[in-house]
C-alpha positions in Angstrom: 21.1 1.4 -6.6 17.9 2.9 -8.7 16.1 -0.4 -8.2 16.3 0.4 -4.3 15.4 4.2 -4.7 12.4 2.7 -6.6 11.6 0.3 -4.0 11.1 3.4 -1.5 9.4 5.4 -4.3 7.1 2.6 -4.6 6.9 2.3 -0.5 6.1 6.0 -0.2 3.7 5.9 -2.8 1.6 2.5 -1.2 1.9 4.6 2.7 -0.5 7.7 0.9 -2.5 5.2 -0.6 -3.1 3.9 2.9 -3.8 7.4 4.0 -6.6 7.9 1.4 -7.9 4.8 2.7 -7.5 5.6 6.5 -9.7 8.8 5.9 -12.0 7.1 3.6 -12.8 4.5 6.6 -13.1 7.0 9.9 -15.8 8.9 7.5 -17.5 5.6 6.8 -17.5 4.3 10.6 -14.6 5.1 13.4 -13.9 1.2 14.2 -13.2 0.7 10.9 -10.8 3.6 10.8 -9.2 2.4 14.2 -8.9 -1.7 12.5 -7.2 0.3 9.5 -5.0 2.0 11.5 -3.6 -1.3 13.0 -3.6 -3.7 10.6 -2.7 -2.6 6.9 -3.9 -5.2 5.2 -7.8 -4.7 6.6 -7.3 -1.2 4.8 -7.0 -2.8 1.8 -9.3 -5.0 1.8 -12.0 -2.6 2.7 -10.8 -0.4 0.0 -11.5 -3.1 -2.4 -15.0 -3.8 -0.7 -15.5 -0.2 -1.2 -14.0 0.6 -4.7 -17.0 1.5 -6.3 -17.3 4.4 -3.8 -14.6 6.7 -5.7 -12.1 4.5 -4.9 -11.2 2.6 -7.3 -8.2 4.9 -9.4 -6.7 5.0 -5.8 -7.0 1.1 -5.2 -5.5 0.4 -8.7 -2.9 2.1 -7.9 -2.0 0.9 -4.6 -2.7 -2.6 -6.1 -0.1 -1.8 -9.0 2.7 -0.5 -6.3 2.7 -3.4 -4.0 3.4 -5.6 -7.2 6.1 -3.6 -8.0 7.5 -3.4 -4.7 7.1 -7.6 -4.8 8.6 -7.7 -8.0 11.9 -5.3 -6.8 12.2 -7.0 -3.8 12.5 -10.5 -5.4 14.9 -9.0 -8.5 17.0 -6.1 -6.7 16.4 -7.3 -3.4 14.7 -5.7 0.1 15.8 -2.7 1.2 18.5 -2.8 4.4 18.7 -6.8 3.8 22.2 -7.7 2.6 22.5 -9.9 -0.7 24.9 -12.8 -0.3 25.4 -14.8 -3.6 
């Protein structure tokens, strides 16, 4: 049961990462902020493009998250998916 509360610690914690990011991109340009918006992954790409900007702790972190969320997932399993053995 922690390794699942973790797993939506870890969830929570990646969504304000992607928030950070979100704003980060509509100050850069507004169709960047609007490609972030819908698709996740261009966010953090473009985060990493941009790192050197001041975003770098907040891209480590986020990096270090969705690991951890990987690594849960395989161990404790996904969240709302049933584990048959």
């Amino acid at each position: 049961m922690f390794g699942v509360s973790l797993h939506y610690v870890t969830g929570l914690g990646m969504f304000i990462c992607w928030i950070i990011v979100l704003i980060q991109m509509f100050k850069a340009s507004v169709l960047h902020g609007i490609l972030g918006l819908i698709c996740g992954l261009w966010a953090f790409i473009w985060g990493w493009m941009h790192a050197a900007g001041g975003l770098r702790n907040v891209m480590l972190i986020w990096t270090i998250l969705l690991l951890l969320s990987l690594v849960l997932g395989f161990t404790v399993g996904w969240p709302g998916v049933p584990i048959t053995r």
